[in-house]
C-alpha positions in Angstrom: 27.5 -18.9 -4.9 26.0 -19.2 -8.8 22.9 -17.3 -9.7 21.7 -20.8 -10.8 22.0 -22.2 -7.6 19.6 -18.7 -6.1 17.5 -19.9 -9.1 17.2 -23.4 -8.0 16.0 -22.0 -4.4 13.8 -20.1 -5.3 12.4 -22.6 -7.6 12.3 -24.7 -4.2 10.8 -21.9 -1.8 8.2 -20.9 -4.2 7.0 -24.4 -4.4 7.2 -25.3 -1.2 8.2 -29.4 -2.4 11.3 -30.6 -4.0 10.0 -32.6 -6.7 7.8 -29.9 -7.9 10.3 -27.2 -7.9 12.4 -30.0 -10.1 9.8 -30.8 -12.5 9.6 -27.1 -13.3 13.5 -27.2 -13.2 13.5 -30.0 -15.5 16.1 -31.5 -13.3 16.2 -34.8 -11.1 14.6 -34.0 -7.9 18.5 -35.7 -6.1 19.8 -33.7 -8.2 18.2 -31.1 -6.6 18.3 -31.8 -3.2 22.3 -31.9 -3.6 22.0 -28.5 -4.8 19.8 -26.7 -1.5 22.2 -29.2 0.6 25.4 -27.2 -0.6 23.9 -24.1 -0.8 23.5 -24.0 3.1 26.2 -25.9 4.0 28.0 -22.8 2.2 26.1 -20.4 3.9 26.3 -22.3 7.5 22.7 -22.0 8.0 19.5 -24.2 7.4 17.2 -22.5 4.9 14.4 -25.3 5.0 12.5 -27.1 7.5 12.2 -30.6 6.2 8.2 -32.2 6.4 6.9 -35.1 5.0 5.2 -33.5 2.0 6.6 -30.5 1.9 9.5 -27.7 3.0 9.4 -24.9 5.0 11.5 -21.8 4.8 13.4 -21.1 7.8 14.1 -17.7 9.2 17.5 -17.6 7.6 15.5 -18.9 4.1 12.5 -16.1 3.9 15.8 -13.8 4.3 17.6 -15.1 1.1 14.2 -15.6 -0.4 14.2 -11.7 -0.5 17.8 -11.2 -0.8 18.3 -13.8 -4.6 14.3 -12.1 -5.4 16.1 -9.1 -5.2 19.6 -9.9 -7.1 17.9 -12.2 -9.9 15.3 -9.3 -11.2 18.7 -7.1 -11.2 20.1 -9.7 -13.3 17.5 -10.5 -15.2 17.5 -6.4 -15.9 20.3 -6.4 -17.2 20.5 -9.7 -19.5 17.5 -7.7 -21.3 18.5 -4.2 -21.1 22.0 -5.4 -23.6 19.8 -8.3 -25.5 17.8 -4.8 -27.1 21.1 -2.8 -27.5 22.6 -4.0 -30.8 18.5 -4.1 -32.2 17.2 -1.2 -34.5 13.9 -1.6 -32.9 14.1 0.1 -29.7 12.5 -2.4 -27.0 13.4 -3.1 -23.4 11.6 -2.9 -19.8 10.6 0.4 -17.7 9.8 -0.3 -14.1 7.7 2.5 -12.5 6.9 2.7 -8.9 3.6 4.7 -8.2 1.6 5.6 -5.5 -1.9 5.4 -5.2 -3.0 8.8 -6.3 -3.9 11.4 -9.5 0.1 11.7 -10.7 -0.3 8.0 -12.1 -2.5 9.8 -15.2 -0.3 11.8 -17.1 2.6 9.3 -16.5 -0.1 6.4 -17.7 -0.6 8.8 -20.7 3.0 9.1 -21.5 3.0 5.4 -21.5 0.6 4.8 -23.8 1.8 7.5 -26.4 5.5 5.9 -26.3 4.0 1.9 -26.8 2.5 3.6 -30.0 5.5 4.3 -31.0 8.1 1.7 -29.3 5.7 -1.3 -29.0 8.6 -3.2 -28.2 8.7 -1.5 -25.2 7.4 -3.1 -22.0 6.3 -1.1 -19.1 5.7 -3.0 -15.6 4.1 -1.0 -12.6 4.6 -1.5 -9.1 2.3 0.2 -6.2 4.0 1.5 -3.4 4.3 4.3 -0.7 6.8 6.7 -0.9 9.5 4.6 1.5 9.1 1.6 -0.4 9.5 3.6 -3.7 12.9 4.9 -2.5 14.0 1.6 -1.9 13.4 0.3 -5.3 15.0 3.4 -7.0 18.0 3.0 -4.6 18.2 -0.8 -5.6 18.3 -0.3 -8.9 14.5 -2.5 -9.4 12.6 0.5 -10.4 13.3 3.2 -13.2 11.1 6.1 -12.0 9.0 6.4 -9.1 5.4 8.7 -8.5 5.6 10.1 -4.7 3.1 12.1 -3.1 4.2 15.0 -1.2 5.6 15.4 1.9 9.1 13.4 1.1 12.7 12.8 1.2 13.7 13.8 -2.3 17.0 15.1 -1.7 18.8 11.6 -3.3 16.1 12.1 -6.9 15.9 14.3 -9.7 12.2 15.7 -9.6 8.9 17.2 -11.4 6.2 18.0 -10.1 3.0 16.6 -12.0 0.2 18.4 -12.5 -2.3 17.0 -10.8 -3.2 17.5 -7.3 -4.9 14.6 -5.2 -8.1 15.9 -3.1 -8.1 14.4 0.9 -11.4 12.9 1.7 -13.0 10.3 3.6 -14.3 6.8 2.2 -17.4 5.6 3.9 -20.9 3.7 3.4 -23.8 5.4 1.1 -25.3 4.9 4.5 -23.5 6.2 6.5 -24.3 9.6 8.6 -21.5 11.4 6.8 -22.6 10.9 4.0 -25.4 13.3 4.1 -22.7 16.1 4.4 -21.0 17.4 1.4 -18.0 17.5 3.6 -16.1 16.2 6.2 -14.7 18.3 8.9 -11.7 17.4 11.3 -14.1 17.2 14.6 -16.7 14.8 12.7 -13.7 12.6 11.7 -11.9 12.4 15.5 -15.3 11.0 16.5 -14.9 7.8 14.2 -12.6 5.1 13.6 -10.6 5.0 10.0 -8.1 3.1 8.1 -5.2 5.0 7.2 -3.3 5.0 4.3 0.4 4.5 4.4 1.3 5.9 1.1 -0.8 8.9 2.0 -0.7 9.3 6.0 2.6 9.2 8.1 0.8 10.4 11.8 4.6 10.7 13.0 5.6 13.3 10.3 5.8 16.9 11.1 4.7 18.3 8.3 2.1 16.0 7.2 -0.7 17.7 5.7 -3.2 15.0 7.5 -1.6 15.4 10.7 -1.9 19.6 10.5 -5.4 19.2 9.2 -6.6 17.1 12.1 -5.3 20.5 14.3 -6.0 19.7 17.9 -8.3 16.6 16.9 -5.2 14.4 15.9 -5.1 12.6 19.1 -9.0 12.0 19.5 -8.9 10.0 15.7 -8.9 6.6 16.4 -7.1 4.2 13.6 -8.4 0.9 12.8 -5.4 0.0 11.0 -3.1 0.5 7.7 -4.2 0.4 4.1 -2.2 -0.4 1.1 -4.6 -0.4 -1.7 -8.0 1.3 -1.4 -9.7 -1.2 -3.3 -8.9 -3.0 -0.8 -9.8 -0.9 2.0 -13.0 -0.5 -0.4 -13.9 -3.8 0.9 -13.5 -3.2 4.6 -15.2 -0.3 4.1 -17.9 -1.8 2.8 -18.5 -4.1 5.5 -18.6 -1.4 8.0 -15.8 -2.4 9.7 -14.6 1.7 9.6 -14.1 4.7 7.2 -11.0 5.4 5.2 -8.8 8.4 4.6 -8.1 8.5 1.2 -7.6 10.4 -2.2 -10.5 11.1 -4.4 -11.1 9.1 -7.7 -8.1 6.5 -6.2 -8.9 2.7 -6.5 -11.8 1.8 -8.5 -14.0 1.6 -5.2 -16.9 3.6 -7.1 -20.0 1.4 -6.5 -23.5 2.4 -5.4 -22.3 0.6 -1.6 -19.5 3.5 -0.9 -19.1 7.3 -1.1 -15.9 9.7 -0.7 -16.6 13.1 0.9 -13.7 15.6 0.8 -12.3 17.2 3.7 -13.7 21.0 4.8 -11.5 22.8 4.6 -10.4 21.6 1.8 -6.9 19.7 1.5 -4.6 18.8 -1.2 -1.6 17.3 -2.4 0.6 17.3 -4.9 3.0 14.3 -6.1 6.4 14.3 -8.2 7.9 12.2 -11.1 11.2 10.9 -9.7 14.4 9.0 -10.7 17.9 8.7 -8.8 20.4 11.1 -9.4 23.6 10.1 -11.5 21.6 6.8 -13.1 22.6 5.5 -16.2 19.5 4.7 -18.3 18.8 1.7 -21.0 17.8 3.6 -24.3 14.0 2.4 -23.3 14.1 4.4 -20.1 15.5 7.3 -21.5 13.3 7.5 -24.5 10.5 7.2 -21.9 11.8 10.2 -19.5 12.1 12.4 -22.3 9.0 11.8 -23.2 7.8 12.7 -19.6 9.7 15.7 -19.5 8.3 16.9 -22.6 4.9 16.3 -21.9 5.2 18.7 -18.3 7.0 21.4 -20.3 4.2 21.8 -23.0 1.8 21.4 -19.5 3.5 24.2 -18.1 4.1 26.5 -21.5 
């Protein structure tokens, strides 16, 4: 199997029509077709669902679609990380995988003070919970990673960041909570709320949510999952439910929606992580010392 020939399919998936995907290709659209043909008689599967203006990807095909995603960005990686190496200039890509929550500022500072410096460096940030961070930092797709606290760490190098995200609830300016300046654990069972999964993991044993709720973690109904809370802003908004959430996370500050913290009081930390025994392009290495720098003058 080429890499051209995952290119070519992806091309085709993405598209969803043959002769688009060759247009873009700038190949004959027989041409093409001869191309996905082989590539599933060589994996002994059909990846497309034939229709008369368009394809669809079979089972099987949103499989590899995930699968060459996957092994193309690798390549692509590493194509760029040895075009830089023999330049003076130091340039290259960092990939950084970050939660939603208050660790993203100093590592969003750090980023801006090594572009001064290396503006041939190009930093690309992905949003995801801490499971879906250790998969990218076990793949090899992400550089460094910001997880909130509780996690699996035992595979990464860590620090600890210095900010600390405050638990809270997102809700209506209109809403009856909102005339408290907190919100306790028995006014929250009685309500329904989205739940964040980079923040809430009901299952875990030591989850800080979970042991805040106390005896009220059963009585909390969940309207669902949140990714992003500006998304969740919008739900909110409509008064679908509340959300659990971190303060000052999202953007969602409009006159239509409040956060209250939690009473008591809860709070979390997060971590800067990479994988252990990772070899580093020069970019990605000027970029961590940089970070560790900037944590040991924060904790001098």
């Amino acid at each position: 199997m080429e890499l051209r020939t995952l290119r070519y399919f992806l091309a085709v998936a993405y598209e969803g029509n043959i002769s688009r995907a060759a247009e873009s290709l700038y190949i004959a659209q027989p041409s093409l077709s001869r191309q996905i043909q082989s590539l599933e008689k060589e994996l002994g599967c059909q990846l497309f669902v034939r229709k008369s203006h368009r394809v669809e990807l079979t089972p099987e095909g949103l499989e590899l679609r995930s699968r060459a995603s996957e092994v193309l960005d690798m390549v692509d990686r590493i194509e760029d990380e040895f075009a830089h190496r023999d330049e003076h200039a130091i340039a290259g890509n960092v990939h950084i995988v970050a939660a939603e929550c208050a660790g993203v500022r100093l590592v969003s500072e750090v980023v801006a003070c090594v572009r001064a410096q290396h503006p041939d460096i190009a930093f690309h940030l992905h949003t995801g919970d801490d499971e879906q961070a250790s998969d990218m930092l076990d793949k090899g797709l992400a550089d460094f990673a910001v997880i909130c606290q509780p996690a699996n760490l035992i595979n990464y190098h860590t620090r600890e960041l210095p900010h600390k995200d405050v638990w809270g609830v997102l809700m209506r300016a209109d809403d009856p909570l909102a005339a408290h300046d907190a919100v306790t654990a028995a006014q929250l069972a009685k309500r329904t709320a989205y739940l964040s999964r980079q923040q809430v993991s009901l299952s875990h044993e030591t989850n800080p949510f979970r042991n805040w709720l106390g005896r009220y973690r059963g009585r909390l109904e969940q309207a669902g999952t949140l990714d992003l809370v500006r998304n969740a802003g919008a739900m909110v908004a409509a008064g679908d439910a509340l959300a659990v959430t971190f303060e000052g996370v999202g953007g969602y500050d409009t006159d239509d929606l409040v956060f209250r913290p939690f009473e008591p009081r809860l709070e979390t930390t997060s971590v800067f992580a990479w994988k252990r025994h990772r070899t580093f392009s020069e970019a990605s290495e000027v970029f961590l010392e940089s970070m560790e720098a900037r944590l040991e003058e924060g904790s001098a």
